[in-house]
C-alpha positions as CSV (number, residue, x, y, z in Angstrom):
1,X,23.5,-0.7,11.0
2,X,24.3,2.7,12.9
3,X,24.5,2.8,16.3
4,X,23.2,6.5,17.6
5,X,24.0,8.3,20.0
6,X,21.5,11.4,20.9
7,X,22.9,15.1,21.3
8,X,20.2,15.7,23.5
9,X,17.4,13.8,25.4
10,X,15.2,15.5,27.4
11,X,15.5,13.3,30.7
12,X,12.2,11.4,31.6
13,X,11.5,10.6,35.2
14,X,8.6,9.5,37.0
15,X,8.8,11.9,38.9
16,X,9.9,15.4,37.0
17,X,7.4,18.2,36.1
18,X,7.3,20.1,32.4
19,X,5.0,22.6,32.3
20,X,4.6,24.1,28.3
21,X,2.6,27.2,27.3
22,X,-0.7,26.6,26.2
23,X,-1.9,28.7,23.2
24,X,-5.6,29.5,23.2
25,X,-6.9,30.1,19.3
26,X,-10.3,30.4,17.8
27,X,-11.9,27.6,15.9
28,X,-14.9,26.8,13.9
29,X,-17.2,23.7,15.7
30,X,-16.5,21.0,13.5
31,X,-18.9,18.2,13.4
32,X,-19.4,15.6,16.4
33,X,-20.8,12.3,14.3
34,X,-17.3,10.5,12.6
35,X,-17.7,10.0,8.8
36,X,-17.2,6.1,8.0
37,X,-13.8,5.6,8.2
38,X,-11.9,4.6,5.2
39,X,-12.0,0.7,4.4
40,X,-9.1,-1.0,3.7
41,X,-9.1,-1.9,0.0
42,X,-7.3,-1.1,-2.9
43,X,-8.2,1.8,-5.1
44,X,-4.6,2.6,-6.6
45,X,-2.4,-0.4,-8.0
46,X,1.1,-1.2,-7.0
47,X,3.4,1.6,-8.4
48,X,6.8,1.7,-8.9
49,X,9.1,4.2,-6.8
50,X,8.7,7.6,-8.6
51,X,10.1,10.8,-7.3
52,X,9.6,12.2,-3.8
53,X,7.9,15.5,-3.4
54,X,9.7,18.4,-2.4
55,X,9.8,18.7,1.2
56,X,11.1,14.6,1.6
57,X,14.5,14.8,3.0
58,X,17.7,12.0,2.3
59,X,19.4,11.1,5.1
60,X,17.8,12.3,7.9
61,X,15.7,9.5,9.0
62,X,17.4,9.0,12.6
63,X,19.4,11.8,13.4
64,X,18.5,13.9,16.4
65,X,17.0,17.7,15.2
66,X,15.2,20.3,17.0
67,X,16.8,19.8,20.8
68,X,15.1,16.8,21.0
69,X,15.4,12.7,20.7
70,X,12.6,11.7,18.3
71,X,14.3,7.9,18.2
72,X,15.5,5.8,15.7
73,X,13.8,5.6,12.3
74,X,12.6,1.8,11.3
75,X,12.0,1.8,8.1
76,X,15.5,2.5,6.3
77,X,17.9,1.6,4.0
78,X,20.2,-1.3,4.5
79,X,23.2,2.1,5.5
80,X,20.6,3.5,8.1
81,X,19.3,6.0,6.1
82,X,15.9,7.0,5.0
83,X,14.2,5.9,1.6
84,X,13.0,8.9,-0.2
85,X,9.7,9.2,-1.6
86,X,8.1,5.6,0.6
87,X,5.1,6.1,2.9
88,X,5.2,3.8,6.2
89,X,2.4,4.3,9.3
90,X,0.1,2.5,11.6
91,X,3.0,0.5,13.2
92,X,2.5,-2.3,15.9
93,X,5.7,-3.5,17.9
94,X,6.5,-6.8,19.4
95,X,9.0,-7.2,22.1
96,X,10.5,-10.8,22.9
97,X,9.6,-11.5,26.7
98,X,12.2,-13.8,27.3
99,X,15.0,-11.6,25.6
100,X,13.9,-7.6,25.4
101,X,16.7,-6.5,23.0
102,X,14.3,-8.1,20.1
103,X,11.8,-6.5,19.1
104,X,10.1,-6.2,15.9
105,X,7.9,-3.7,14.3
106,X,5.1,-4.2,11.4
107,X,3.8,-1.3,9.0
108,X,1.7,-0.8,6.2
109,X,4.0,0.3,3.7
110,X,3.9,2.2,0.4
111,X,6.6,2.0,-1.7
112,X,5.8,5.2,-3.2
113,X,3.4,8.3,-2.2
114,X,1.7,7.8,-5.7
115,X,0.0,5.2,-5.4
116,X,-2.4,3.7,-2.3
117,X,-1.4,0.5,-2.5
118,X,0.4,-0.6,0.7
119,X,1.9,-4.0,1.9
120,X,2.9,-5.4,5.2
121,X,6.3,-3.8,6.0
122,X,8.3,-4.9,9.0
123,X,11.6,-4.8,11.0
124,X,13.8,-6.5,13.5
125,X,16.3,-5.0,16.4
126,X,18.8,-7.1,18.1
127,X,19.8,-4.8,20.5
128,X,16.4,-3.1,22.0
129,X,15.7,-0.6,19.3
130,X,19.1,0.9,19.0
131,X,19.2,-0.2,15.2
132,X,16.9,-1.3,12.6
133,X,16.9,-3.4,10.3
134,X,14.1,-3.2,7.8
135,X,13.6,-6.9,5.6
136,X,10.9,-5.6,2.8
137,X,7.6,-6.5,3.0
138,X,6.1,-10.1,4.2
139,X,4.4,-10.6,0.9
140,X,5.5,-8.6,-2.0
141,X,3.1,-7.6,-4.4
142,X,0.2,-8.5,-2.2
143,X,-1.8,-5.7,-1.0
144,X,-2.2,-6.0,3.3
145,X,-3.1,-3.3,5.8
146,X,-4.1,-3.0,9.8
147,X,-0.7,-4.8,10.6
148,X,-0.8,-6.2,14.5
149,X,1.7,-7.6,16.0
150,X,2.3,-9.5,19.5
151,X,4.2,-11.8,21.1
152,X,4.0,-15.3,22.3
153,X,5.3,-16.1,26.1
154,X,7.8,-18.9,24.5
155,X,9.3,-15.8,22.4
156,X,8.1,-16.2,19.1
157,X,6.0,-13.2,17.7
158,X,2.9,-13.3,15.3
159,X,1.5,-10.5,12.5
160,X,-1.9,-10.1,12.2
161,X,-2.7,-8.5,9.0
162,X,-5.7,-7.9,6.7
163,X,-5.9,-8.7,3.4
164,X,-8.2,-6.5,0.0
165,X,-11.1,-9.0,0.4
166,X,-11.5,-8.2,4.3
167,X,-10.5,-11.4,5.1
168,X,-7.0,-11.6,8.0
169,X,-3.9,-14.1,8.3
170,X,-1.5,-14.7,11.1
171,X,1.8,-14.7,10.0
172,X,4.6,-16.6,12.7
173,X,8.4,-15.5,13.2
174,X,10.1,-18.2,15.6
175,X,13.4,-15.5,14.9
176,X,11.6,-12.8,16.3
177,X,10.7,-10.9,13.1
178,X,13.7,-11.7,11.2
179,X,11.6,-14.2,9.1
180,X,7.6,-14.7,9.1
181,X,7.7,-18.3,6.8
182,X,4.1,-19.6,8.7
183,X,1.4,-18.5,7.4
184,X,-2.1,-19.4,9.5
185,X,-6.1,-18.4,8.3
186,X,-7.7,-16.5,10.9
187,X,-11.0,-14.9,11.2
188,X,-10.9,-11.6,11.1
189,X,-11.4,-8.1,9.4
190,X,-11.1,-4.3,8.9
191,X,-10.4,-2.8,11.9
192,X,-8.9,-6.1,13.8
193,X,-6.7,-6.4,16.7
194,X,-5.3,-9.5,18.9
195,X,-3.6,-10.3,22.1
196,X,-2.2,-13.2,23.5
197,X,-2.3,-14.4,27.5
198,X,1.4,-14.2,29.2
199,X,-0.3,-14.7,32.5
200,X,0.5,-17.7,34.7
201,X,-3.2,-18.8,34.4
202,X,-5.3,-21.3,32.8
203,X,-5.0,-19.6,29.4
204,X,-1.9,-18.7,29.3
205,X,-0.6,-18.8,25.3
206,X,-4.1,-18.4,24.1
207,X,-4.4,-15.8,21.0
208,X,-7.5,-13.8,21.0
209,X,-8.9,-11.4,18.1
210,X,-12.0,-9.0,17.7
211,X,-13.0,-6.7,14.6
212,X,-15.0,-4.2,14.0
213,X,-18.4,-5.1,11.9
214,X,-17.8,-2.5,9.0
215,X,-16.2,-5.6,6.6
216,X,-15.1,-9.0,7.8
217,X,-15.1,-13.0,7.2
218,X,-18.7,-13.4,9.6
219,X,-21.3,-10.5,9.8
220,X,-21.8,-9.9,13.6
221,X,-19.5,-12.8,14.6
222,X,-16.1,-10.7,15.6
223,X,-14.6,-12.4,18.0
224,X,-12.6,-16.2,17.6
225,X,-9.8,-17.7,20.0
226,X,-6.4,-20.3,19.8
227,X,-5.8,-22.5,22.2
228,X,-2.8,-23.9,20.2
229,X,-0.1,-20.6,20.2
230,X,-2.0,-19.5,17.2
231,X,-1.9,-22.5,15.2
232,X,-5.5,-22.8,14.5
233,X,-8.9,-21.0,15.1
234,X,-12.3,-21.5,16.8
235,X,-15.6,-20.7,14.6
236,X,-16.0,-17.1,15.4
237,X,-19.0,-15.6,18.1
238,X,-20.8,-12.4,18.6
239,X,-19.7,-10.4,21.2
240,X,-22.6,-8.4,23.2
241,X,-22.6,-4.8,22.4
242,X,-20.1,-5.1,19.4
243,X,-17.3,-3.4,20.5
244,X,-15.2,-1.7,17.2
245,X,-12.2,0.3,17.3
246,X,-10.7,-1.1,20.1
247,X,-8.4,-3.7,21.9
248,X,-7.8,-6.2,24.2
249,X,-6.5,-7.2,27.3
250,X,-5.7,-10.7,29.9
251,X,-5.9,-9.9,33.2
252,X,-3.7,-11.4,35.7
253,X,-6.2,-14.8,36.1
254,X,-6.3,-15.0,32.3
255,X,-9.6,-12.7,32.5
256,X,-10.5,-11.2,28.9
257,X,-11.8,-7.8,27.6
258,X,-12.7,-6.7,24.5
259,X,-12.9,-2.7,24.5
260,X,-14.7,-0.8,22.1
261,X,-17.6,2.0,20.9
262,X,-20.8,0.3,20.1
263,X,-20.6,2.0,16.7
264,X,-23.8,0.1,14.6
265,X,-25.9,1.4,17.2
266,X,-25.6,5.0,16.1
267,X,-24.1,6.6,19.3
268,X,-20.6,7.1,19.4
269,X,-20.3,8.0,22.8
270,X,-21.2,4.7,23.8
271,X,-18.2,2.8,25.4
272,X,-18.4,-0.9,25.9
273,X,-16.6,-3.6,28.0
274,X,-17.2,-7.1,27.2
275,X,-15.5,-9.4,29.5
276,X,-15.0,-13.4,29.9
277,X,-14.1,-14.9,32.4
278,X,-14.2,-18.7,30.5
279,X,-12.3,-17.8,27.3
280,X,-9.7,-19.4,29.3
281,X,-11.1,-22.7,29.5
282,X,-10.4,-24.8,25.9
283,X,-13.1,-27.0,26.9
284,X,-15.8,-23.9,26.1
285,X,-17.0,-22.1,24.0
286,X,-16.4,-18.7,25.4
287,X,-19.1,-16.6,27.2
288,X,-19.3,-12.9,27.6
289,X,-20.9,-10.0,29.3
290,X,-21.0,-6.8,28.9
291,X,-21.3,-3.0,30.1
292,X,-21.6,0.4,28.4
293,X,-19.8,3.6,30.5
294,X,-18.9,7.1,29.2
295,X,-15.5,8.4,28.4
296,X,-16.9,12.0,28.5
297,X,-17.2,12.4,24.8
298,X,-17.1,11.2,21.5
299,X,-15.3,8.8,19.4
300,X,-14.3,10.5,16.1
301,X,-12.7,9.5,12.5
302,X,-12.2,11.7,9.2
303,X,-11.9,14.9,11.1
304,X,-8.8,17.3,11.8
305,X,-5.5,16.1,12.1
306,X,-6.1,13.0,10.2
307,X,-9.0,13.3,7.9
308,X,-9.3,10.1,6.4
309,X,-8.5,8.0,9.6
310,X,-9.8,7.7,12.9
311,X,-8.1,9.9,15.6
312,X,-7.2,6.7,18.0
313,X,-8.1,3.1,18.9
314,X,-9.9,2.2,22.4
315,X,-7.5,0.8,24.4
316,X,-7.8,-1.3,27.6
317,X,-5.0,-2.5,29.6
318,X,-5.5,-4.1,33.5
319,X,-2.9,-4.1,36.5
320,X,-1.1,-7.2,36.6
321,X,0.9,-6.9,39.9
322,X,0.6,-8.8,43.4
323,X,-0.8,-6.0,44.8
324,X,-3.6,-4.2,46.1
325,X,-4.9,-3.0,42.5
326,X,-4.2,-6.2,41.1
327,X,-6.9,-7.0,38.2
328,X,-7.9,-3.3,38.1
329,X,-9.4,-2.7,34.5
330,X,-8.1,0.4,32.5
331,X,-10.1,2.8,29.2
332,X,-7.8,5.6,27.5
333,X,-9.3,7.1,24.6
334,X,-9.1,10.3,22.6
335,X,-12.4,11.6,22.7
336,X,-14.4,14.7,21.7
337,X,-15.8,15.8,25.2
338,X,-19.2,18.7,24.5
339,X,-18.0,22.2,23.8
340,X,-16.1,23.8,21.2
341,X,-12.7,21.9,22.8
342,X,-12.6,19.4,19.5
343,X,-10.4,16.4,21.4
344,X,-8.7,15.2,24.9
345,X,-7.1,11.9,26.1
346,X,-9.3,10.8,28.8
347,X,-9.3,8.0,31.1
348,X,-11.7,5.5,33.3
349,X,-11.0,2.7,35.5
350,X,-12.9,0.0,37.0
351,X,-11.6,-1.7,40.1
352,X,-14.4,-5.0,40.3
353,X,-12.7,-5.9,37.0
354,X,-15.1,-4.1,34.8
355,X,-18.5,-4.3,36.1
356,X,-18.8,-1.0,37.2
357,X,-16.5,2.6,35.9
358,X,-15.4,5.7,37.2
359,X,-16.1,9.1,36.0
360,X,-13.5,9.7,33.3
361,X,-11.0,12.4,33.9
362,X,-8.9,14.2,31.4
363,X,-4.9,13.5,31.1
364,X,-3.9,16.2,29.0
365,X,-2.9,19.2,31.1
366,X,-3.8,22.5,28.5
367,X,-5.9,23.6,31.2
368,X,-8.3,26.0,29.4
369,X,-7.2,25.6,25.8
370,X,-10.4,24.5,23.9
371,X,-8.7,24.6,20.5
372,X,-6.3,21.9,20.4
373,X,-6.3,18.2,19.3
374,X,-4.7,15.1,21.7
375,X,-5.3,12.7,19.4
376,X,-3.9,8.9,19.0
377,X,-4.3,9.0,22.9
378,X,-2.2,5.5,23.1
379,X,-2.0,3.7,26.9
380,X,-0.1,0.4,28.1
381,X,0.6,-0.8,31.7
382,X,4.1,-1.8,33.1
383,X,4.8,-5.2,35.2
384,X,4.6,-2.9,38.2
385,X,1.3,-1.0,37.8
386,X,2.7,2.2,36.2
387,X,0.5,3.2,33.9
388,X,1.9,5.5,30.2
389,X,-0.1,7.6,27.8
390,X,0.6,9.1,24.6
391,X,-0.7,11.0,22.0
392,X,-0.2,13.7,19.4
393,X,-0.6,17.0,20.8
394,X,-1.1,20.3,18.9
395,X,-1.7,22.6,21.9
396,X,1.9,24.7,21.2
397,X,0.9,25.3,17.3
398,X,-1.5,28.6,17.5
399,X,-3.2,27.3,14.0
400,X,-3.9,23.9,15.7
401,X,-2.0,22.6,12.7
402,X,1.3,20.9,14.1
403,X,1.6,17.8,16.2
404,X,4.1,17.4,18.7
405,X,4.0,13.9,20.2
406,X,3.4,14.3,24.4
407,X,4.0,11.6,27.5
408,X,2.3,11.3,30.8
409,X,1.8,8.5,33.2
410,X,0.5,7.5,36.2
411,X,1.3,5.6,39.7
412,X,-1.6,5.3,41.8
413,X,-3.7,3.9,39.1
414,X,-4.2,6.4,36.9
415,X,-6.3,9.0,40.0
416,X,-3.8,11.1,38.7
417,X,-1.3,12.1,35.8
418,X,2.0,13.8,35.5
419,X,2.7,16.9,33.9
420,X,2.7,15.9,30.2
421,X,5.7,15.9,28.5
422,X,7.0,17.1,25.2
423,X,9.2,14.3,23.4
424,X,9.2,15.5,19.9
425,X,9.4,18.6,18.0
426,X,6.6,19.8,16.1
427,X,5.9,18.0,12.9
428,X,3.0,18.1,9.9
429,X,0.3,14.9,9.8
430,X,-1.2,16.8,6.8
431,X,1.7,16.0,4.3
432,X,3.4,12.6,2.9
433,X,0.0,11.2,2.2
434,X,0.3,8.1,0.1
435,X,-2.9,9.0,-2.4
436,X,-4.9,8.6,1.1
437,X,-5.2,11.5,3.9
438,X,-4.4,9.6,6.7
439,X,-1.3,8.8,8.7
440,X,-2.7,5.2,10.0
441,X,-5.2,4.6,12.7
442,X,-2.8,3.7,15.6
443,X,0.2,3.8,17.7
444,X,1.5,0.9,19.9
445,X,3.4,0.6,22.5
446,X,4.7,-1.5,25.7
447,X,5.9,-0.7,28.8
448,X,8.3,-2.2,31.4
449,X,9.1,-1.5,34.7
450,X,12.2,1.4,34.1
451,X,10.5,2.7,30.4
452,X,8.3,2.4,27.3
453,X,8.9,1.0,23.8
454,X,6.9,2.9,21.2
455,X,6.4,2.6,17.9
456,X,4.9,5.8,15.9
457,X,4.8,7.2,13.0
458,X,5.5,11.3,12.1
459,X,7.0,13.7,9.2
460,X,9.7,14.7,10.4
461,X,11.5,13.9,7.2
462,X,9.0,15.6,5.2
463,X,7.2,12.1,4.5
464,X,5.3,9.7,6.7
465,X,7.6,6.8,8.3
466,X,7.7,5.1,11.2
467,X,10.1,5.7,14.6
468,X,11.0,3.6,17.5
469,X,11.2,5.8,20.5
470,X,12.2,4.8,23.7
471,X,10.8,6.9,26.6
472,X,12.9,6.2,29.7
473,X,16.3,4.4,30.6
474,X,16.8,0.6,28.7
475,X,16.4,-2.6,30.5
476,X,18.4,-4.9,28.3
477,X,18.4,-7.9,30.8
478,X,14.8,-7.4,32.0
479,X,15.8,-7.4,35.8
480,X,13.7,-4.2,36.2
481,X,16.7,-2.1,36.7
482,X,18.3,1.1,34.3
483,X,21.1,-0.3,32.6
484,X,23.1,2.6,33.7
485,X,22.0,1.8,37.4
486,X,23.0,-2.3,36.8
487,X,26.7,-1.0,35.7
488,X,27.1,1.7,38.4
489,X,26.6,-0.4,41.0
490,X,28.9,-3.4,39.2
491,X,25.8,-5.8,38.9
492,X,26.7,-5.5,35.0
493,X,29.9,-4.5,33.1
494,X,30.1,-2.2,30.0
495,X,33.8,-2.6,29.4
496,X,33.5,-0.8,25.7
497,X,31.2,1.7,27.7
498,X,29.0,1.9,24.6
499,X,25.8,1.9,26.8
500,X,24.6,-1.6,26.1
501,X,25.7,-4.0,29.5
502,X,28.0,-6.8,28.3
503,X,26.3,-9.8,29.0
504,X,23.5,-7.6,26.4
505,X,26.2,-7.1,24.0
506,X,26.6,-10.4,22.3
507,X,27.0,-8.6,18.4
508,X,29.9,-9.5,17.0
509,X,29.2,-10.3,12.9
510,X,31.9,-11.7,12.2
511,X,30.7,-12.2,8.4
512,X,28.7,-8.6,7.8
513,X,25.2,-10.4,6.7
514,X,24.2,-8.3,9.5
515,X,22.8,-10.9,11.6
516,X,24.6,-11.4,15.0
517,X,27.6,-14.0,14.7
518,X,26.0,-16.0,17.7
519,X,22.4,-16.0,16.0
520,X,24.1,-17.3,12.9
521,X,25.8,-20.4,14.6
522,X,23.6,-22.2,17.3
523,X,25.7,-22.6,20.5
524,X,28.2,-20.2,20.0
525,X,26.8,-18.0,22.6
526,X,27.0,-20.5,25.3
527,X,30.3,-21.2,24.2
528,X,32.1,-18.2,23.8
529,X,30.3,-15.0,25.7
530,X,32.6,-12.7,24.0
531,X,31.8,-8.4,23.6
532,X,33.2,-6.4,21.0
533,X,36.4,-7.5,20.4
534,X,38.4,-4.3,21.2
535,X,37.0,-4.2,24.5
536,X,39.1,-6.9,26.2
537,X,40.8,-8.9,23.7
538,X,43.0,-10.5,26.9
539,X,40.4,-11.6,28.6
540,X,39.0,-15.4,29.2
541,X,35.4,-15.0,29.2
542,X,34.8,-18.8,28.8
543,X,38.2,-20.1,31.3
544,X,39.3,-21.9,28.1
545,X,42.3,-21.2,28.7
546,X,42.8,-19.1,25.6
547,X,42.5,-15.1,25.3
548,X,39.0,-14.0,24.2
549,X,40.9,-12.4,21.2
550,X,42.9,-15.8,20.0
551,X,39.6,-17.8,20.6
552,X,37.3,-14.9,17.9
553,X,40.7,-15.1,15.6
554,X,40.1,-19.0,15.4
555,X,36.4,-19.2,15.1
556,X,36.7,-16.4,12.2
557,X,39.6,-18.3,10.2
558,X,37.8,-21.9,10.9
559,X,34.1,-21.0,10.1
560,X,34.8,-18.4,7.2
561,X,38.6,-19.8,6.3
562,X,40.0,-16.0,6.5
């Protein structure tokens, strides 16, 4: 695995201010009612690898390009390097909460542009995204699609992913997304998504799912619940006013929404909020109500940028801190508002934990520019309130044709918004289509209290694959403190100053299977907390007694007899 090091970054703060020219172009009204998004089911076989087009690119998968810092490609070859001629999009990312450097990100994946058929791809990073490594797919040879994945408080993560006869499975990694060997039925369907409760309240592990009604296990029953980590499932419910194409969220009390358009009524301008406040309870059978609000425009699919997917999920996402806006309910979506302007990012909050909404309010900044599309608007809300947006932006592309992905976020609870930020250069979602014109239906992402993990998918090498970008300083040890802030002020070391703080930097692999040495023996860890070993080779980490050097020299030549 390459470790990368950026030419250039283009600093994010909280608190800085880009301002980017804004291009006004003409543009013919394109229609306001979304065609039916495209189902997930087969309609090409599995294909062997075949010749990339063109415009693919070798090698080029995770180098920086452009002046900017696009992250670090996911789904590569075992040297780093991209795989010419595969499709990967619509990624989900999982981030270990007791230990941040693992994450894990799930894909469909096509294994060649010329055929449709797509698996569930995936990867796993030891060291907070820095690397990739990418295993295959979970189930080769078995078509899967609208991969989600989350993770559990005790650290394990799950895959929720759809199968050709609209039916889902849970798939569970307990080596955060190294492996995925349990496989659980779930109710479910096409589109699905799942969270699980980290709060400290009654429901704190449960695994919640909703799906849209277009094709599923149970009609107008798309909603079920775990109250065993995921294990097993209750008999799925109907949710009032059917949200679709959106997400969930557990407030800080283990309160659960289920955001979404109320698309079999007709009107996709209708937002909905269901909300329980007993899904919590095992003992029940959860009960829900529900409210309808505006987002100041339109949901849309099959139109513009992506033509065969939607433009962006509903997401929902509540303030979890001690504070005054504690429980405070928040709607990002990328809407078509009236007028000829054919898409913003807007936003709504609710602070009486979604009974009542506030006017929406737009978060892109092209004041004036009615041409361009911010679409895959994409929100998540850090430990301490901060709330981040992003979406794909073609506001500097005069033909409205070129994406560049853009970053805003808010502190007081999303009254207001940053300046947005440009964090990639401009790229093409119209090419690298895998036999179906879309580039996924989704984005994901997580934030903590110094950055944000996301996991997106782009052209950049002249084909669709998927990136890990991270948008602010690291936080390996999840104190809520830069890295580079933790080793200034001595709270952390980085004696081989390679970026990563040392008691982070447990990698040595010792035996090149590219799994780290101390995942590959239990214990060794807490035995010997060693860095690289041509940082301090004289040191006694562990007061054995023995130089840190002697002590790797022994456990190579006695565990591998070299």
């Amino acid at each position: 695995m390459r470790r990368l090091r950026p030419a250039f970054f283009p600093t994010i703060t909280f608190c800085g201010i880009i301002f980017y020219a804004v291009i006004i172009v003409a543009q013919d009204t394109l229609p306001k009612r979304p065609a039916p998004p495209h189902l997930e089911q087969p309609d090409d076989p599995p294909a062997r690898r075949r010749p990339a087009p063109p415009e693919a690119q070798p090698g080029q998968g995770i180098a920086p390009r452009g002046g900017f810092w696009y992250g670090v490609q996911v789904n590569v070859d075992a040297a780093g390097e991209n795989i010419v001629g595969d499709a990967a999009n619509e990624p989900s990312i999982a981030i270990d909460p007791t230990n941040p450097n693992r994450i894990a990100i799930g894909w469909r994946q096509f294994d060649t542009i010329s055929s449709n058929f797509r698996q569930a791809g995936y990867a796993f990073s030891t060291d907070a995204g820095r690397n990739w490594t990418f295993q295959g797919v979970i189930e080769p040879g078995v078509f899967r699609s609208d991969p989600v994945l989350e993770s559990h408080p005790a650290g394990h993560f799950v895959y929720y992913s759809l199968r050709q006869n609209f039916l889902t499975d849970l798939f569970i990694s307990f080596d955060r997304g190294e492996s995925w060997p349990a496989r659980v039925n779930i109710p479910g369907g096409d589109k699905a998504w799942l969270t699980i409760d980290k709060s400290n309240g009654p429901g704190h592990g449960h695994v919640y799912a909703a799906w849209s009604t277009a094709a599923g296990c149970c009609q107008n029953r798309t909603f079920t619940r775990s109250t065993d980590g995921g294990m097993t499932y209750m008999t799925a419910i109907a949710l009032p006013s059917t949200p679709v194409f959106g997400t969930l969220a557990v407030g800080p009390d283990s309160e659960l929404y289920v955001a979404g358009i109320n698309f079999p009524s007709g009107n996709n301008s209708n937002f909905v909020v269901a909300r329980s406040l007993d899904a919590s309870d095992a003992e029940v059978t959860p009960t829900f109500t529900s409210v309808g609000l505006s987002m100041g425009g339109a949901f849309r699919a099959s139109v513009g940028p992506n033509p065969g997917g939607l433009l962006g999920q509903v997401w929902i996402d509540v303030d979890r801190t001690d504070g005054p806006s504690r429980g405070h309910v928040y709607l990002m979506c990328s809407v078509d508002p009236p007028g000829g302007d054919p898409m913003d990012v807007t936003f709504s909050r609710s602070t009486d934990g979604g009974q009542t909404w506030s006017a929406p309010i737009r978060v892109n900044d092209d004041v004036g520019n009615t041409t361009a599309w911010q679409w895959f608007g994409t929100m998540s809300v850090a430990p301490n309130g901060r709330i981040d947006a992003v979406w794909n932006d073609t506001r500097n592309d005069p033909a409205n044709l070129l994406s560049e992905l853009m970053y805003a976020f808010s502190t007081d609870g999303g009254l207001t918004w940053s300046a947005n930020v440009v964090l990639s250069p401009p790229w093409d979602s119209r090419i690298g289509w895998p036999n179906q014109n879309k580039i996924g239906d989704y984005y994901d992402m997580q934030s903590d209290n110094v950055g944000v993990s996301l996991a997106y998918a782009a052209t950049f090498n002249g084909e669709q694959d998927v990136y890990y970008l991270r948008i602010g300083p690291y936080d390996c040890n999840g104190n809520g403190v830069a890295d580079e802030d933790d080793v200034a002020s001595g709270v952390s070391q980085d004696c081989n100053q390679n970026g990563i703080p040392d008691e982070c930097d447990v990698r040595g692999d010792f035996d090149a299977d590219r799994a780290v040495t101390s995942d590959d023996v239990p214990g060794f860890a807490a035995a010997l907390v060693i860095v690289d070993p041509d940082c301090s080779t004289l040191a006694d980490m562990n007061t054995n007694g023995a130089a840190d050097g002697d002590d790797i020299a022994h456990f190579v030549k006695v565990l591998y007899a070299e």
